[in-house]
C-alpha positions, -999 to 999 in steps of 0.1 A, spaced: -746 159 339 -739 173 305 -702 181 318 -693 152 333 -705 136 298 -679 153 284 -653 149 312 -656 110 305 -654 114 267 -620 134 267 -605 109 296 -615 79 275 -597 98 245 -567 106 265 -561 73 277 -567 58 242 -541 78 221 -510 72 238 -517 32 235 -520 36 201 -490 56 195 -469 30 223 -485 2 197 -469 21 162 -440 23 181 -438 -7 194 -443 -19 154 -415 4 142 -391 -13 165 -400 -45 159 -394 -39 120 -361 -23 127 -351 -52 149 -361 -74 123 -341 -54 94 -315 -55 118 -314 -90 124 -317 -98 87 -292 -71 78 -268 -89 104 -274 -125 86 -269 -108 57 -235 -103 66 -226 -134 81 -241 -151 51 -214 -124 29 -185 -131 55 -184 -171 52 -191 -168 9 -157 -143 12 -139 -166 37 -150 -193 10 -126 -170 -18 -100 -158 11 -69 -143 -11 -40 -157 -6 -9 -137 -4 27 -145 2 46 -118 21 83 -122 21 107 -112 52 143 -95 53 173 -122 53 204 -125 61 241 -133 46 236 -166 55 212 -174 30 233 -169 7 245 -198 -9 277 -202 -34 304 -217 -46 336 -205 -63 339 -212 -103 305 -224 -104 271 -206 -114 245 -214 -89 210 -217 -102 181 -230 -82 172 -250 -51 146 -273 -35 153 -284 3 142 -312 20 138 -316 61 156 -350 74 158 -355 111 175 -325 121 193 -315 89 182 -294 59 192 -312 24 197 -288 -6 192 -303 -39 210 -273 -66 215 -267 -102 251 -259 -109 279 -255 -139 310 -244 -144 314 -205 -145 341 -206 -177 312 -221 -197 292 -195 -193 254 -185 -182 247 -201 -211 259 -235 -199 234 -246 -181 220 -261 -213 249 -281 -220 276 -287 -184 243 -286 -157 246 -309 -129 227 -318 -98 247 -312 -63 238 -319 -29 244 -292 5 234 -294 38 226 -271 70 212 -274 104 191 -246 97 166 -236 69 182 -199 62 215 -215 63 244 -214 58 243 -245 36 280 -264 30 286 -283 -4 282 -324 6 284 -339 -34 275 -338 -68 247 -361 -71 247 -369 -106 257 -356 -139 245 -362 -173 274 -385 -182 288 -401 -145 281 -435 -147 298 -433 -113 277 -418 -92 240 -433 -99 229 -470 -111 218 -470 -146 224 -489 -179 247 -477 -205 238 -438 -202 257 -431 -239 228 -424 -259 200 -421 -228 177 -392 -228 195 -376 -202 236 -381 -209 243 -348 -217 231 -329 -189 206 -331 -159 190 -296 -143 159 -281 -122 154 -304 -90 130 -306 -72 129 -337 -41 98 -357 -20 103 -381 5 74 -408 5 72 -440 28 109 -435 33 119 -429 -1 130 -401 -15 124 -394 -50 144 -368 -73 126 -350 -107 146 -330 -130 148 -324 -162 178 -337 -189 190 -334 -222 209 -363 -245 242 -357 -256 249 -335 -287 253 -347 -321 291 -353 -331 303 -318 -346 269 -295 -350 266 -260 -355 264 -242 -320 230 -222 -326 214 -257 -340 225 -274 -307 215 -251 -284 182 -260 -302 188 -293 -306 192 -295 -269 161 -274 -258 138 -295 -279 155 -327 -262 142 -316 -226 127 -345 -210 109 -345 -174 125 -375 -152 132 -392 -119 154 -410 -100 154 -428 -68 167 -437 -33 168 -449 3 187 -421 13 190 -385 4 226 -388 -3 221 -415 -28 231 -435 -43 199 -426 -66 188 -455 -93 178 -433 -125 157 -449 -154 161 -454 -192 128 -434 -203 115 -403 -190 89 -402 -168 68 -375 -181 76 -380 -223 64 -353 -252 29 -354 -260 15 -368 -226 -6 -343 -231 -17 -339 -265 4 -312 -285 11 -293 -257 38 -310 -249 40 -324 -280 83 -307 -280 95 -309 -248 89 -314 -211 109 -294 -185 108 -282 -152 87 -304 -128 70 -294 -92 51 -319 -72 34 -327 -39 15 -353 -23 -22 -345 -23 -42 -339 12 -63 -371 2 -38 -393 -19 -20 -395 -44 4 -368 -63 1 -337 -81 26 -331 -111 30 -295 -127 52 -293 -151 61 -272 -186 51 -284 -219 66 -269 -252 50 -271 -283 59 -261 -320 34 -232 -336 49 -227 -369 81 -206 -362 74 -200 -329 74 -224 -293 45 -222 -269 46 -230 -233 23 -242 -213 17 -252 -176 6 -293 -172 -12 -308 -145 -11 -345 -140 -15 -374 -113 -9 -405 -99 -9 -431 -74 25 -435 -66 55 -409 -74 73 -433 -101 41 -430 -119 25 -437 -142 12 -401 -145 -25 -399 -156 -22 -355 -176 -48 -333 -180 -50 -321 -217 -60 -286 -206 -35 -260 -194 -37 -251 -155 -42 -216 -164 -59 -197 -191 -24 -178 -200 8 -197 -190 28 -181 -220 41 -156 -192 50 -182 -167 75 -205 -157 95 -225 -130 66 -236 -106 69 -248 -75 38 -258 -53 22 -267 -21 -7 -273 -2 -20 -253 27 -51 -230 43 -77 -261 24 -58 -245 -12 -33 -256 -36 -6 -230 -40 19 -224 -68 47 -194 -68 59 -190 -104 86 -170 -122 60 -142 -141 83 -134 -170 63 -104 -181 47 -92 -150 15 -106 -166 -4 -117 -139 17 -99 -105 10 -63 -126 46 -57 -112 57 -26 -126 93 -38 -141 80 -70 -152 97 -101 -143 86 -114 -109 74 -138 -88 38 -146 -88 12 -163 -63 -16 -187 -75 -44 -207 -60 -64 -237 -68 -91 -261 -51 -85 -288 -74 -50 -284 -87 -63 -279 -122 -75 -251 -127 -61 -220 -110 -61 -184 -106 -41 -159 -96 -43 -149 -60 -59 -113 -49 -25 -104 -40 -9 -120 -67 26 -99 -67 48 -119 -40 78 -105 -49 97 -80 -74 136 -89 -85 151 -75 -49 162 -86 -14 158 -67 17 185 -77 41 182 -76 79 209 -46 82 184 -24 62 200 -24 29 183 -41 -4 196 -60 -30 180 -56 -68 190 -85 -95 192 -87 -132 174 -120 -127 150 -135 -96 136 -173 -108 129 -209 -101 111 -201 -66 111 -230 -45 92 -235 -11 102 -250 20 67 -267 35 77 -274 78 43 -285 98 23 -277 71 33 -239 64 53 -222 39 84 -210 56 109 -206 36 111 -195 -4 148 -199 -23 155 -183 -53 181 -183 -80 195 -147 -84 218 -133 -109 235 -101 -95 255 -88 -125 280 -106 -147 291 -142 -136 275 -136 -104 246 -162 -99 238 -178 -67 209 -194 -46 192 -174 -15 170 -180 15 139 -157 21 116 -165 52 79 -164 38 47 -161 52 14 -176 38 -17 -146 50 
């Protein structure tokens, strides 16, 4: 009796231990499951914060000789295209080689060329308008106007079946004046303006005052304004960056200006504060809007921002707002060189005033003033991709 006492006692025991152990097992499991599970939340939660602060960067594809656009006898400098129909409309800075790279400042005019395809090649249509052409554009006695002596930097938007052109210009020169006081003379004259039109071949109706005048934004602007970009905003209304030039006792500081409006003649409502905490290093914006972000590609005159390792540049920003911006994680779009489609690359002396070609919505399509050597400037087409 005694043994099957015991008998009992060790089968209870037996059948008792592994339950409990299958129970703490059971119990490690489940935490790990539920580690697991909040591990994998975790993530997700850290994967839609980062899509949140995606960086942006701007990769820039081999091109071809057609992209290459110039003319005989004149310097080439800068471009913005436009889409119409089935044709591609280049608006271009240009001046007469014998004046100079320096003449820009002083013989600049605004010319027209057209292609049936973005990368070219582009053929000369017109000149557009000149500083002192009565000819060509509808305006009132032009003598002493803000912008007689020369017009520069264009940059086009077609609205409601308008098209509407921004540029900067400079007054005429002072009878007789020393040629290092007008040179200054004329940079501290830079005024932002517009003109406007049913067509993109004109004729374009330009106006009397500027349309972005000094201290619009406080003295930051408080010298000169220069060098507009602009876009219509996703909900509304336009964005306006521009450059603003102040006087700091013997020195000039530049800044980058946001402002906005209802309607692309203005008037232009500007933010007091720059877009960027250091735009001393920056100029010639150009932006767009894509991937929910406002974009901007900038000549980095220092390397500032891009961390390129010969300096000048071309940098890559992002905003939400449009006022305040950043630079993007990949920030470096592009050093001073061309990589061509037979393998070979081109590096210039000079690489500014980016501008992008927006089709459906997506960049696809960056031109760029280059200067090669020695009276050798021109305009190309790089395809671009926005990542």
């Amino acid at each position: 009796m005694k043994h099957i006492y015991i008998f009992l006692v060790c089968l209870l025991i037996s059948c008792l231990v592994p339950k409990a152990a299958s129970q703490d097992t059971a119990s490690q499991d489940t935490a790990s499951q539920n580690a697991a599970s909040q591990d994998t939340v975790s993530q997700a939660q850290f994967e839609i914060q980062s899509s949140e602060i995606q960086p942006k960067q701007l990769v820039l594809s081999q091109s071809n000789q057609d992209g290459i656009f110039t003319q005989e006898n004149w310097y080439i400098w800068g471009a913005d295209v436009i889409k119409v129909a089935d044709s591609y409309y280049m608006f271009y800075s240009r001046w007469p080689k014998e004046t100079g790279m320096a003449g820009w400042l002083t013989h600049s005019e605004i010319a027209l060329a057209i292609s049936n395809n973005a990368a070219g090649p582009f053929r000369f249509q017109q000149t557009v308008f000149t500083g002192a052409d009565d000819a060509l554009t509808k305006h009132s006695d032009k003598r002493d106007s803000w912008d007689s002596g020369m017009v520069h930097s264009p940059q086009v938007l077609e609205y409601q079946g308008m098209y509407y052109l921004y540029y900067t210009g400079v007054p005429k020169l002072p009878e007789n004046p020393e040629q290092t006081e007008a040179r200054q003379y004329l940079k501290d004259k830079r005024r932002l303006g517009v003109a406007v039109s049913d067509s993109p071949e004109g004729p374009w109706q330009r106006f009397d005052t500027p349309l972005i005048a000094p201290n619009s934004a406080g003295d930051l602007d408080s010298l000169a304004t220069a060098n507009p970009a602009i876009l219509e905003k996703p909900e509304g209304g336009f964005l306006l960056v521009y450059k603003g030039i102040k006087q700091e006792n013997e020195h000039q500081q530049i800044s980058l200006l946001a402002a906005t409006s209802d309607h692309p003649l203005g008037p232009f409502t500007v933010n007091s504060e720059p877009i960027l905490d250091n735009t001393t290093h920056i100029e010639d914006p150009d932006i767009w809007y894509q991937q929910g972000y406002y974009l901007m590609l900038a000549h980095d005159v220092t390397g500032y921002y891009s961390k390129a390792p010969d300096g000048r540049s071309l940098a890559l920003f992002q905003s939400k707002d449009g006022f305040k911006w950043q630079a993007a994680n990949h920030a470096l779009a592009s050093r001073r060189r061309v990589n061509w489609d037979d393998g070979t690359t081109t590096y210039f002396q000079r690489f500014e005033r980016p501008h992008i070609l927006v089709e459906n919505g997506e960049a696809t399509m960056v031109y760029v003033a280059v200067k090669e050597a020695e009276g050798i400037a021109y305009n190309v087409a790089v395809p671009v991709t926005l990542k």
